[in-house]
C-alpha positions as CSV (number, residue, x, y, z in Angstrom):
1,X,69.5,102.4,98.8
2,X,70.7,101.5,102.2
3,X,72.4,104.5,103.3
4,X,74.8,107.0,101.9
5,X,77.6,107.0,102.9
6,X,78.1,110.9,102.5
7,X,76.9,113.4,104.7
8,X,73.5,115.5,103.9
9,X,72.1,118.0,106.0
10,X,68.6,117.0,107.1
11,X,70.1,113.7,108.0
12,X,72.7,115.0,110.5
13,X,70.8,118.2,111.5
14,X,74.2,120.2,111.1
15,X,76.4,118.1,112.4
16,X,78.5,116.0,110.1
17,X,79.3,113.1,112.0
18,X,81.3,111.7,109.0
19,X,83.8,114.5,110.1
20,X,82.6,115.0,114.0
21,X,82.4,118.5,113.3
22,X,79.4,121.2,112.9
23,X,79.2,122.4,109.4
24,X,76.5,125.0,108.2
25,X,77.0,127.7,111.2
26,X,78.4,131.2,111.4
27,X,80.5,129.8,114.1
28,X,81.8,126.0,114.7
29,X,79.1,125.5,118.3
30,X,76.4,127.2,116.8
31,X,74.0,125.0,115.3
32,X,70.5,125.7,113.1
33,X,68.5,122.8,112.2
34,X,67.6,123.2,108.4
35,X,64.1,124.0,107.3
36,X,65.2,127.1,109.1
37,X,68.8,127.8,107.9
38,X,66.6,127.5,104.0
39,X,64.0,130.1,104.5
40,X,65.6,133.0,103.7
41,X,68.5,134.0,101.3
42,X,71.0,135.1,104.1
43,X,70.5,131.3,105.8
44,X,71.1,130.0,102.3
45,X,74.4,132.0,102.2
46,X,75.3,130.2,105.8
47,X,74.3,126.9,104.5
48,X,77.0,127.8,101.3
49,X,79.5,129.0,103.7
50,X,79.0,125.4,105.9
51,X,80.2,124.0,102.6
52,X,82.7,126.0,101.7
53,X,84.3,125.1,105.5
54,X,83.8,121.6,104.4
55,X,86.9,122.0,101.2
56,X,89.3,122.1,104.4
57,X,87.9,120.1,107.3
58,X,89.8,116.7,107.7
59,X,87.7,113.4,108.9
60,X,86.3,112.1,105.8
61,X,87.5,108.4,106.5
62,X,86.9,106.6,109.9
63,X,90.5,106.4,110.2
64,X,93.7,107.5,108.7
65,X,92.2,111.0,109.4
66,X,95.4,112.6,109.1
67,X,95.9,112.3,105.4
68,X,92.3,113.3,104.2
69,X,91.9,117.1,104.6
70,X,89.7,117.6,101.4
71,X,90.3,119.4,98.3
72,X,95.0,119.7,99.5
73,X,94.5,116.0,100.3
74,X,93.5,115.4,96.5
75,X,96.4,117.6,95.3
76,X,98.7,115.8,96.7
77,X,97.6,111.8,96.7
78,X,97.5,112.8,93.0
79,X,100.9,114.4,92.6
80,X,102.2,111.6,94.5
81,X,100.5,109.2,92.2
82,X,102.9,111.1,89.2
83,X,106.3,111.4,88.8
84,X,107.6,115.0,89.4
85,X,106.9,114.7,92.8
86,X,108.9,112.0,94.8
87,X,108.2,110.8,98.7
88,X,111.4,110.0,100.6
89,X,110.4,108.0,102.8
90,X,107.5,106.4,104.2
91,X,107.3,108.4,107.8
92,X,104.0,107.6,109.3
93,X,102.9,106.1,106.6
94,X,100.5,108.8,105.2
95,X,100.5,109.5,101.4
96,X,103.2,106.4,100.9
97,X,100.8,104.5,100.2
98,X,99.2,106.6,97.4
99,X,102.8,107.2,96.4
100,X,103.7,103.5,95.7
101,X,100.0,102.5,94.7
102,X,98.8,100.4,97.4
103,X,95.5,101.7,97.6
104,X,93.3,100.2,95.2
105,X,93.0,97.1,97.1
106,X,91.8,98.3,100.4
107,X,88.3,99.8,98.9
108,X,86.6,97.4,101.6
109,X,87.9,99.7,104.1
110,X,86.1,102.9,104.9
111,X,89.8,104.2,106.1
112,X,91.6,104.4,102.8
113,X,92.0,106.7,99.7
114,X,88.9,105.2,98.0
115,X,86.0,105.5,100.7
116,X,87.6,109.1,101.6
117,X,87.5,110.2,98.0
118,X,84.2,109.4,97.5
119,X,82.9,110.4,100.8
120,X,84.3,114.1,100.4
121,X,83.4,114.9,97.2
122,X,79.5,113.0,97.3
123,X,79.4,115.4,100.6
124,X,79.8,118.3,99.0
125,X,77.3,117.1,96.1
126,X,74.7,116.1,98.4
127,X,74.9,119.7,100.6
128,X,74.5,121.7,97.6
129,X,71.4,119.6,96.6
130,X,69.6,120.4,99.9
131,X,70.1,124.0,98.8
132,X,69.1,124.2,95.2
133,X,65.9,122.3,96.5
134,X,65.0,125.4,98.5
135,X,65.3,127.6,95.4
136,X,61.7,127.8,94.8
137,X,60.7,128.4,98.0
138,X,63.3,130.6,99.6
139,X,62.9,133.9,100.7
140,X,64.4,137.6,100.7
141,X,66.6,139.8,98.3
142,X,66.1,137.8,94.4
143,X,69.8,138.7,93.1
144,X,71.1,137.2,96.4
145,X,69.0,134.0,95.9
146,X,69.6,133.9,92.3
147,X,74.0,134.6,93.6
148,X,74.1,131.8,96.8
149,X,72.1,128.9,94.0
150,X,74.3,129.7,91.4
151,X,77.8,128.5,94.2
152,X,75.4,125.3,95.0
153,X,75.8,124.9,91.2
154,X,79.2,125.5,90.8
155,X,80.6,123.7,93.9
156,X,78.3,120.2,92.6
157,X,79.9,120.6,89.3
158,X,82.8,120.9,90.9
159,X,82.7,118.0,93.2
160,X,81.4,115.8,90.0
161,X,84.5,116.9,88.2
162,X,86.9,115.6,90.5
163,X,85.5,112.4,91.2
164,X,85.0,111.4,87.5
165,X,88.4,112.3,87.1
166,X,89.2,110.5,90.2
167,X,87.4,107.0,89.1
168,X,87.6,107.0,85.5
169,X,89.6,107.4,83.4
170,X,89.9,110.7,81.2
171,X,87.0,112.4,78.8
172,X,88.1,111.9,75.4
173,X,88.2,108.4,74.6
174,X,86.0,106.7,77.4
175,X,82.8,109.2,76.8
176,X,80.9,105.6,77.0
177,X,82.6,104.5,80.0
178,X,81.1,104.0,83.8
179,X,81.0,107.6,85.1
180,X,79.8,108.1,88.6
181,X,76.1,107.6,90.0
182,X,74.3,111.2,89.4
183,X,72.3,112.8,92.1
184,X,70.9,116.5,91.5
185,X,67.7,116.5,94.0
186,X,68.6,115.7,97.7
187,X,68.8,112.3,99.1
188,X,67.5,110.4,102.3
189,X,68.1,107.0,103.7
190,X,65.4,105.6,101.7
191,X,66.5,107.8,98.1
192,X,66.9,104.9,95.3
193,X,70.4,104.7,94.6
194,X,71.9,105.8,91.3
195,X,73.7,103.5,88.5
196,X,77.0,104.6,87.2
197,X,75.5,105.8,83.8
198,X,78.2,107.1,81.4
199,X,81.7,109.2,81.3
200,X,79.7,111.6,78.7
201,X,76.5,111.4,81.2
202,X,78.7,113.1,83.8
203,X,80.2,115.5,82.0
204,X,76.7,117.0,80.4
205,X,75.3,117.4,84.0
206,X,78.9,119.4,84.9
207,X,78.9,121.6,81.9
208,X,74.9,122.1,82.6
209,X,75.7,123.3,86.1
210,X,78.3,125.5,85.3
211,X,76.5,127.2,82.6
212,X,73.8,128.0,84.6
213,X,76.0,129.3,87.4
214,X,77.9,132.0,84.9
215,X,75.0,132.9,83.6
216,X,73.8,134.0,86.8
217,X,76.7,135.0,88.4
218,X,77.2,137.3,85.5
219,X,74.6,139.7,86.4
220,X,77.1,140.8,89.5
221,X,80.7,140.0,89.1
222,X,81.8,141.4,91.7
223,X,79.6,139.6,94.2
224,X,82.2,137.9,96.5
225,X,82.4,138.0,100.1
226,X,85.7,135.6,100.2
227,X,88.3,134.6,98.1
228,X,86.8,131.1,99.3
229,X,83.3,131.8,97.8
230,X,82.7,130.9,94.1
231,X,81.8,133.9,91.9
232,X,81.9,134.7,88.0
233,X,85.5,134.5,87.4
234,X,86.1,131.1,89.6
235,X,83.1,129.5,87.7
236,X,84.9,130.1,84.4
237,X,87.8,129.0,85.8
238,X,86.4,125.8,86.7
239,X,84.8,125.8,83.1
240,X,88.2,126.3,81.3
241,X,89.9,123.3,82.9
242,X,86.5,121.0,82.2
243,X,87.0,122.1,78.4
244,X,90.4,121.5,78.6
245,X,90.0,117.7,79.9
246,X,86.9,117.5,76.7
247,X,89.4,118.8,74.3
248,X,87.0,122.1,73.8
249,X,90.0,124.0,73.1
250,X,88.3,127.2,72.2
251,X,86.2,127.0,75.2
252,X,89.0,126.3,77.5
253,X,90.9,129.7,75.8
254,X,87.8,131.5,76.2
255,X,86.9,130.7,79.8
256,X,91.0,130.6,81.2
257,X,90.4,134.7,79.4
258,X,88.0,135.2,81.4
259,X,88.9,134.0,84.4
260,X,91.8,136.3,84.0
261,X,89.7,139.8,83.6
262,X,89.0,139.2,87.4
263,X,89.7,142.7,88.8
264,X,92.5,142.9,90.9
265,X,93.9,139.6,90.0
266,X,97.3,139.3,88.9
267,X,100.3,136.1,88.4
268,X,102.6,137.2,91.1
269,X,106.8,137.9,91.2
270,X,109.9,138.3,93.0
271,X,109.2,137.7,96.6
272,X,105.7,136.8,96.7
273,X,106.9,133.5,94.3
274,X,108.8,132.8,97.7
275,X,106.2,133.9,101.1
276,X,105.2,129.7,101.4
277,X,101.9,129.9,99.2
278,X,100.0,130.1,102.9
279,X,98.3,133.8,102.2
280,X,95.0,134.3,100.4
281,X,95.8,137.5,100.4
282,X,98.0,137.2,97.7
283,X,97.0,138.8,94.3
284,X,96.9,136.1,92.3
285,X,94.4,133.8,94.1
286,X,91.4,132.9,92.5
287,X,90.3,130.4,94.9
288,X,91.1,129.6,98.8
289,X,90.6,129.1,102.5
290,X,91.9,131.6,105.1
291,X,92.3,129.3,107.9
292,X,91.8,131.3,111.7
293,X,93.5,130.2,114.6
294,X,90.4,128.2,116.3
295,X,90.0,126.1,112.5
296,X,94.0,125.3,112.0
297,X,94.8,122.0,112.6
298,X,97.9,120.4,113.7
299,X,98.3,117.3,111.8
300,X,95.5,116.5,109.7
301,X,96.9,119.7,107.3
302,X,98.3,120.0,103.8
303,X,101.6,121.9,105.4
304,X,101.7,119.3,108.2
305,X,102.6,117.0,105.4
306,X,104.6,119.7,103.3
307,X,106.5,122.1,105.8
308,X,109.8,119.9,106.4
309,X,111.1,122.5,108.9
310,X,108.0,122.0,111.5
311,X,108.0,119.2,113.6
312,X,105.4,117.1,111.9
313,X,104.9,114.4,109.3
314,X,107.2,116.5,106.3
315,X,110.3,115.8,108.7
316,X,110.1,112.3,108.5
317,X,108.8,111.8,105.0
318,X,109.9,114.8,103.0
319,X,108.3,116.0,99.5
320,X,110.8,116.5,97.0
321,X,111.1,117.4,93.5
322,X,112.1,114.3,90.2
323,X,115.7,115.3,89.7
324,X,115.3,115.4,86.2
325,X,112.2,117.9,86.7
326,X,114.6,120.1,88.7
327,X,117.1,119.9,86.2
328,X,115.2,121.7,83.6
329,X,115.1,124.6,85.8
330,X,117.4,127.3,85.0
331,X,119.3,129.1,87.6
332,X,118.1,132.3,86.4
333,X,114.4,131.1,87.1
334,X,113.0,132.0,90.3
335,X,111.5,129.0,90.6
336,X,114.6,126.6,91.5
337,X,114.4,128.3,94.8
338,X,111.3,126.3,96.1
339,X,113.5,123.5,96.2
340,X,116.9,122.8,97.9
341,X,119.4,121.5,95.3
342,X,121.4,118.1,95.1
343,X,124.3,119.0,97.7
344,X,122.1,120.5,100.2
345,X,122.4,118.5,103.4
346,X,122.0,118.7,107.3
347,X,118.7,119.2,108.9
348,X,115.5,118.2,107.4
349,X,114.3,120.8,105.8
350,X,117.5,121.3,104.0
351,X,117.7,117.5,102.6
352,X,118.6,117.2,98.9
353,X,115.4,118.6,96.5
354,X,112.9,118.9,99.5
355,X,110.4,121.2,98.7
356,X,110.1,125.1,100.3
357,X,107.3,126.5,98.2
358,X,104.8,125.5,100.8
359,X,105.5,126.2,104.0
360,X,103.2,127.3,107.5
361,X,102.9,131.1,107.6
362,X,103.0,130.6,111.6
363,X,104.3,127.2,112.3
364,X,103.8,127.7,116.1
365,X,100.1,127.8,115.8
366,X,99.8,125.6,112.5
367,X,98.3,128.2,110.6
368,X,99.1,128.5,106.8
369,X,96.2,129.8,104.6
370,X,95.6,127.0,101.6
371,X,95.4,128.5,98.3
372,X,93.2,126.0,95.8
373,X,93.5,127.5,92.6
374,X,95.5,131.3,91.3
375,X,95.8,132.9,88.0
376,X,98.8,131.2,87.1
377,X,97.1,128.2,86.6
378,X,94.3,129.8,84.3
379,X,97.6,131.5,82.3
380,X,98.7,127.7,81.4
381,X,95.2,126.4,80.7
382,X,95.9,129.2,77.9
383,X,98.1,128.9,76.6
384,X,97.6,124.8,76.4
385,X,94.7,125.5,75.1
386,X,95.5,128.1,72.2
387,X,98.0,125.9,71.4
388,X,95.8,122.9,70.6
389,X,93.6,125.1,68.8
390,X,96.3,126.0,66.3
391,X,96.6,129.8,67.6
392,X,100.4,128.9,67.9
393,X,101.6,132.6,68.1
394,X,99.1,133.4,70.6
395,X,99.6,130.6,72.8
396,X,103.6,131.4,73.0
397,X,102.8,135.5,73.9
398,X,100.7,133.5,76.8
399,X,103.8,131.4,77.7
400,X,105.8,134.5,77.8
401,X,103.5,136.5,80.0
402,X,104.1,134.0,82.8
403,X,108.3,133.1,82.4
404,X,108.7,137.3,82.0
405,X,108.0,137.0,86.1
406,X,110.0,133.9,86.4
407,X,112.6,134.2,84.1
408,X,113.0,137.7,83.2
409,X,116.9,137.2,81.7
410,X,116.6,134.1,80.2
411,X,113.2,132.8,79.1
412,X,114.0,134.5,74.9
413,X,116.8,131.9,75.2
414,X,114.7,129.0,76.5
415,X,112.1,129.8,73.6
416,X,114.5,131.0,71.0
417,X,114.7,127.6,69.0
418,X,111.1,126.3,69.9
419,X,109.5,124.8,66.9
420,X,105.9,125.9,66.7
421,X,104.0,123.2,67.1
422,X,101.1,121.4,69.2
423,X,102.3,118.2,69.0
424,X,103.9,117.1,72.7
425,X,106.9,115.1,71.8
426,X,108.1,114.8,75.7
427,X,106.8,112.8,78.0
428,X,108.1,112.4,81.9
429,X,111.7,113.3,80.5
430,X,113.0,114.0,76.9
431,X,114.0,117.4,75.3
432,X,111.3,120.0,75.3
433,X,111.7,120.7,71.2
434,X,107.8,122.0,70.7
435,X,105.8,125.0,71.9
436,X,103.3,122.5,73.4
437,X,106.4,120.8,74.9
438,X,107.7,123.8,76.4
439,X,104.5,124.5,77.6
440,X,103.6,121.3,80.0
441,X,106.7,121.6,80.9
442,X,106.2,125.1,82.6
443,X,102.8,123.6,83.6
444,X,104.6,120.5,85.8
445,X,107.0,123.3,87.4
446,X,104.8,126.1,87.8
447,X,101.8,123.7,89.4
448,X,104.1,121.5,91.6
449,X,102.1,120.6,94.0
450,X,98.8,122.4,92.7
451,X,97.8,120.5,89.9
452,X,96.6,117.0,90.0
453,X,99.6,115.4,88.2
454,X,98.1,112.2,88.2
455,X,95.2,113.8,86.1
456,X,96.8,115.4,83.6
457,X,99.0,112.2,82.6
458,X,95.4,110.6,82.2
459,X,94.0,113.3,79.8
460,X,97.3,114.0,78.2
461,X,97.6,110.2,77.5
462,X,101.8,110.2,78.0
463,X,102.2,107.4,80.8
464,X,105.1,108.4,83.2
465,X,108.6,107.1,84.4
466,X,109.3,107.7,87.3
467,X,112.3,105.3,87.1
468,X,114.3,107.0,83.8
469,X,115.1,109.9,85.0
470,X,116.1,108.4,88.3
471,X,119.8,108.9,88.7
472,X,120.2,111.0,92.2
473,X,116.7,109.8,94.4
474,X,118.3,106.6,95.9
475,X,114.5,106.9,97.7
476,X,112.7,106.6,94.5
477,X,109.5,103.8,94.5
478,X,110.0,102.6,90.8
479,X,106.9,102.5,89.5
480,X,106.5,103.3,86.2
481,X,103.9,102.7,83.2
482,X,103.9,104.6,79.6
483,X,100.0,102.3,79.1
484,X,97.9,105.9,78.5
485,X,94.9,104.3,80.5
486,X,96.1,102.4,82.9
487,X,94.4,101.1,86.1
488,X,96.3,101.6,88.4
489,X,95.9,105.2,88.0
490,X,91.8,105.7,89.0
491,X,90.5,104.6,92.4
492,X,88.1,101.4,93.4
493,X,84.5,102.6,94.5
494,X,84.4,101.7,98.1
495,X,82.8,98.9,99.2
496,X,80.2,100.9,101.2
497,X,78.5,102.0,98.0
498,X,78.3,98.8,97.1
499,X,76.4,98.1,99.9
500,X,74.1,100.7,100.2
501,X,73.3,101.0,96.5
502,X,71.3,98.5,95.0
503,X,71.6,100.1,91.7
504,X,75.2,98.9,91.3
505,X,76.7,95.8,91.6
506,X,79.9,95.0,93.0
507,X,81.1,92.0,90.6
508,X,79.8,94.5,87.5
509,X,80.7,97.8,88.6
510,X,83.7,97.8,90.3
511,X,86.5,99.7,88.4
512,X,89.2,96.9,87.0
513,X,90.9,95.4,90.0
């Protein structure tokens, strides 16, 4: 191997240059190189904490800077690459081109979707490895030690999860297929590169990681210092939605249950449902990033591209919801109120179907807290989940729970000629006649935004339309395929791996052009 192109910490001494910021500090000037940052458990925590800064830094291409702000950017290239989620018009240009699928072909560039993908996520995998390879040899308190390697587990398991999902296609099916190159012991500029090994190869290592992480974490739950660290509950949060893509449908049950017990956690109603999604304070976050004056950013932000109302990139190129997706709403649900409806006019923010569910808590500093995964999300998985495993009853009382808080006088009605079944008979439009229908449905209005869309058509194996249900976005980019597996829907590996791994080979390994 070349070079990496990710980041690692004895490489940059604390500096990520890929990002020109610091990374494993206590504040963003201070700087420790890191033999010493390892030595003792509370360093190790800093060195976690470096990472955790990393899920919302942007930089992770050399240009194009503005659209690749880590784990929000992946949420919304990939609802962008779906349906229920339409782009009115191209603006600066950032996200349209996700949007209308004109990525793929630029993984020569180390400014695009692919080279930023890859970058991020192999960052984050190649940070945590520096860590675990002090556990040996670490010092201080052994539950702390045992608490800070079992996040380095969980955030590389995490990081693998989205980029196998990201370049391959889904689990079940392609178990066989190229996965991603596996790296669990840290790399230099002279580390042998790894080959792409298998989909199933992947998924072993994940599952592996994450086992090993609950276990620990289990012997203090309630270890957390921030909602942004990973603890117990988050761990089997990230567990149930890696079962869910395997098909382990009693794991993903058992796992989304757990998640749930997290003390104080709790899906949220009334106003909350309407405060922007920008507080980590709310009470039924599992997972984000409270983001301080001195770290906000102006542009390079998730609500920079999402807050029509501000004067940045949403005003030109608004998010909006499918029309046919909004349609499906009832006016008694909450809900329709995080978008505008079809004769709204006027200003910006106000244009028909643009999005208000994410908006900046304090637009005049560009501050807005980003919330990465909340219990509503785990309530779904559920449900999705009991229904697949044939617990049919179960899975609708799980359904229930969640449109009680959205829909508290009409959801009986919505369910009250649902036929109990698994199958999912509805794909980007159609009549929601099954349980399972009903409940992918709340799924693609309850996550708008959240959820990588463009995953769950992979692993769901519908396709999408964009196009059918097309009858009031005269801005629509028609681009529709109902092929379960098609290409167009995973990323090229980026040149630069190409060339710095000598264990792949670009006119063999490269994902179908």
């Amino acid at each position: 191997m070349k070079k990496l192109i990710y980041a690692s910490i004895i490489s940059l001494a604390l500096g990520m240059t890929s990002c020109k910021k610091d990374f494993l500090e206590t504040s963003p000037t201070d700087r420790i190189d890191a033999p010493t940052m390892l030595e003792n458990a509370d360093g190790a925590q800093v060195a976690m904490n470096g990472i955790y800064r990393m899920l919302y830094l942007s930089g992770w291409s050399t240009g194009n800077t503005d659209q690749n702000f880590g784990i929000m950017s992946t949420k919304l290239y990939t609802s962008l690459m779906g349906e229920d989620m339409v782009q009115d018009a191209q603006g600066n240009g950032w996200f349209y081109f996700d949007y209308k699928f004109d990525v793929r072909s630029r993984y020569t560039a180390t400014t695009w979707r692919s080279y930023a993908t890859w970058n991020f996520y192999y960052t984050l995998i190649s940070n945590a490895n520096y860590i675990l390879a002090a556990e040996t040899t670490v010092t201080g308190d052994a539950d702390k030690i045992e608490n800070v390697m079992a996040q380095a587990r969980a955030i590389r398991a995490y990081a693998y999860f989205q980029l196998i999902q990201a370049f391959q296609q889904t689990y079940k099916g392609h178990e066989s297929a190229p996965g991603v190159p596996l790296y669990t012991e840290p790399t230099t500029s002279s580390s042998q590169g790894a080959g792409r090994g298998t989909v199933e190869e992947v998924y072993t290592q994940i599952n592996k990681d994450l086992d090993d992480a609950i276990t620990a974490f289990a012997k203090n739950k309630g270890l957390q210092l921030q909602k942004t660290n990973i603890d117990y509950y988050l761990a089997n949060a990230i567990k149930a939605n890696v079962s869910l893509v395997q098909n382990k449908w009693d794991d993903a049950a058992k796992y989304a249950t757990e998640a749930l017990t997290k003390p104080g956690l709790a899906m949220i109603s009334g106003d909350d449902l309407l405060s922007g999604f920008n507080n980590t304070g709310l009470k039924n976050v599992l997972w984000g990033a409270e983001i301080i004056a001195d770290q906000a950013t102006v542009y390079a932000s998730f609500f920079s591209h999402m807050d029509a109302s501000a004067d940045r990139y949403a005003a030109s190129s608004r998010k909006c919801i499918y029309n046919w997706l909004y349609d499906q709403i009832p006016a008694s649900d909450i809900r329709k109120q995080w978008w505008n409806n079809q004769t709204d006019g006027g200003e910006a923010e106000t244009k028909p179907y643009n999005q208000v569910k994410f908006r900046y808590a304090d637009k005049a500093s560009d501050l807005g807290d980003y919330i990465f995964m909340r219990a509503e999300e785990m309530q779904l998985v559920k449900a999705e989940a009991l229904a697949n495993a044939g617990r049919l009853a179960e899975a609708k009382t799980a359904l229930e729970d969640l449109l009680k808080l959205r829909n508290p006088s009409g959801y009986q009605a919505m369910l009250a000629n649902v036929t109990m079944s698994k199958d999912l008979t509805m794909g980007s439009i159609g009549a929601p006649r099954t349980l399972m229908d009903h409940i992918i449905l709340q799924r693609r209005i309850e996550l708008w935004g959240e959820a990588e869309r463009a995953f769950d058509i992979l692993r769901l194996k519908t396709g999408f339309d964009r196009k059918a249900g097309n009858t009031n976005h005269s801005f629509f980019v028609n681009w529709n395929t109902l092929e379960p597996a098609n290409k167009e829907m995973i990323l090229t590996i980026p040149q630069k791996e190409f060339d710095g791994n000598k264990s792949l080979d670009a006119t063999k390994d490269q994902n179908p052009m």
